[in-house]
C-alpha positions, 0 to 999 in steps of 0.5 A: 582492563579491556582494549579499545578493540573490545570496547568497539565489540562490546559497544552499541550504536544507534544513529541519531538520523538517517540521511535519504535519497531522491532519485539518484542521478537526477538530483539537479532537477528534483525541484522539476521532478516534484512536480509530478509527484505533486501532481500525483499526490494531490490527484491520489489524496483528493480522488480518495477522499471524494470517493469517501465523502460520495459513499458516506453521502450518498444513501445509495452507495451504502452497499458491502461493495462501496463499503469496501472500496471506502477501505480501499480508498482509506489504506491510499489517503493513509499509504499516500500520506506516509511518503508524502513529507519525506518524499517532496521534503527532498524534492522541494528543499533537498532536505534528506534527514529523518530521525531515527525513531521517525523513521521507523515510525513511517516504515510502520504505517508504510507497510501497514497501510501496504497490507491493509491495501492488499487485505481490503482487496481480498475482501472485495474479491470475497464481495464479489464471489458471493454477489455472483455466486449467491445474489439472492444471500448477498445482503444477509450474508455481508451485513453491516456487522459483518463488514465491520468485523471484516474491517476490524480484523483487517486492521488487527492483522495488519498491526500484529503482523507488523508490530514486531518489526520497529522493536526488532530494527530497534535492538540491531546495532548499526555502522557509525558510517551508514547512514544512507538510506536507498529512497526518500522513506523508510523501508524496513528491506532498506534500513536493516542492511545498515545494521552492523550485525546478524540480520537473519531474524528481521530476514527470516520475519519479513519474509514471514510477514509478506508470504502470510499477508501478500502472498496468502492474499494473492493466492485467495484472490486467484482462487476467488476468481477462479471460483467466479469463472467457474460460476459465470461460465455457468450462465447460459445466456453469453450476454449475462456472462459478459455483464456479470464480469464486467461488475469485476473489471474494476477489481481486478484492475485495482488487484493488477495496479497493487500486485505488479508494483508489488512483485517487481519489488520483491523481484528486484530487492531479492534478485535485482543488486546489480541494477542501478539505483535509479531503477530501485528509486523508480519501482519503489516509487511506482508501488507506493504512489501509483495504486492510490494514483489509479484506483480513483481514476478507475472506479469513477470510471468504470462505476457509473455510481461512484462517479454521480456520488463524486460529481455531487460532492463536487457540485455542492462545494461549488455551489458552497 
């Protein structure tokens, strides 16, 4: 007959729920704190979706660089809308349950639409060598069969890569009484140290999927650039070589707003245990809610285009 301790060994357990956090030392103004993160969804979801309806309505955005900025400008309405519910359900109703399935279903599309992000940003990185390297071969080499190739490999890599992680969270076994979640969505670094079990396979996979995503992608973009450099400084005229940079800024600017966020949570979730929670709370909400924030306000300032498409979007839905 087996005691109760090896029942307790032998037995396993998935919580029903997880309970999730807001930002911890403030939760007696998070209805004030949700105003500002209305604000900012509601400038991220509408400032996105007007850079989609300007590019499909405006015949002369229908270029491979407008083409990859519609992708950039999908990955945000798509990453914004993954911590949407959960995050203003806490801030608005203070309610900070999410299901067990629900929430790796969120750490999915969270991280997925995180990767697509930094595999569109490569691929405009790409865009613009060849513009700058190769003017004359621009438009046959990046055709609209190429584009949309480029954009279904990016989705194929993005779920393969992260496929696995949902099944690999599902067969931990967790502690009955660790339930509470560090932020107000699902991360897959935050879930899998609620398991009461050998966590070294979803370690070693995490790390594997963001050095082989984000890393090889950072590290492509940098090689890109330096490729660029090394064209413009061949330019003789030094008026030519500011205006051919210049067809970069919002790039790399987009690249700056996504990356950073991105390497202060890596720094921290790895090197920052002795910070207080309400910094953790804070960078993880920079990452994911700023870039889809920024990237609009960027482009429709800096691309005189993308600003007349969205003035014209907005000027027959008045008139409408």
């Amino acid at each position: 007959m087996l005691s109760s301790q090896s029942f307790i060994n032998i037995s396993f357990f998935q919580p029903q729920y997880f309970l999730m956090t807001g930002i911890p030392g403030l939760e007696a103004i998070h209805g004030w704190i949700s105003i500002p993160f209305s604000s900012m969804y509601t400038v991220a979801l509408t400032g996105n979706c007007l850079i989609l309806l300007a590019v499909k309505r405006t015949h002369s955005l229908h270029q491979p660089m407008y083409y990859f900025l519609s992708m950039l400008a999908l990955s945000d309405v798509g990453l914004s809308l993954s911590t949407l519910p959960s995050t203003l359900g806490v801030l608005w109703f203070d309610y900070r349950f999410i299901g067990f399935h629900a929430c790796l279903i969120q750490m999915f599309f969270l991280h997925f639409f995180s990767v697509v992000e930094s595999s569109v940003l490569l691929a405009m990185s790409f865009d613009r060598f060849v513009a700058i390297s190769n003017p004359l071969r621009y438009a046959s080499v990046l055709t609209n069969n190429v584009i949309i190739r480029i954009g279904a490999a990016i989705t194929t890599r993005a779920t393969l890569s992260l496929l696995p992680l949902p099944f690999l969270l599902k067969r931990l076994n967790y502690c009955p009484g660790k339930i509470l979640l560090s932020h107000s969505f699902c991360f897959h670094a935050d879930v899998m140290k609620l398991a009461c079990a050998d966590i070294t396979v979803n370690i070693l996979y995490g790390l594997y999927v963001v050095l082989s995503t984000v890393g090889v992608d950072s590290l492509l973009i940098v090689m890109s650039y330096a490729l660029i450099l090394h064209t413009v400084m061949g330019l003789a005229s030094p008026r030519e070589r500011v205006r051919t940079l210049n067809t970069c800024v919002s790039h790399i600017l987009a690249v700056l707003v996504f990356y950073i966020p991105v390497i202060g949570v890596s720094m921290i979730h790895r090197f920052g245990k002795h910070l207080p929670h309400i910094v953790h709370a804070l960078v993880a909400y920079v990452y994911l809610v700023v870039p889809p924030v920024l990237n609009p306000i960027i482009y429709s300032v800096k691309s005189k285009p993308i600003r007349g498409g969205m003035f014209r979007v907005l000027s027959r839905k008045g008139q409408g």
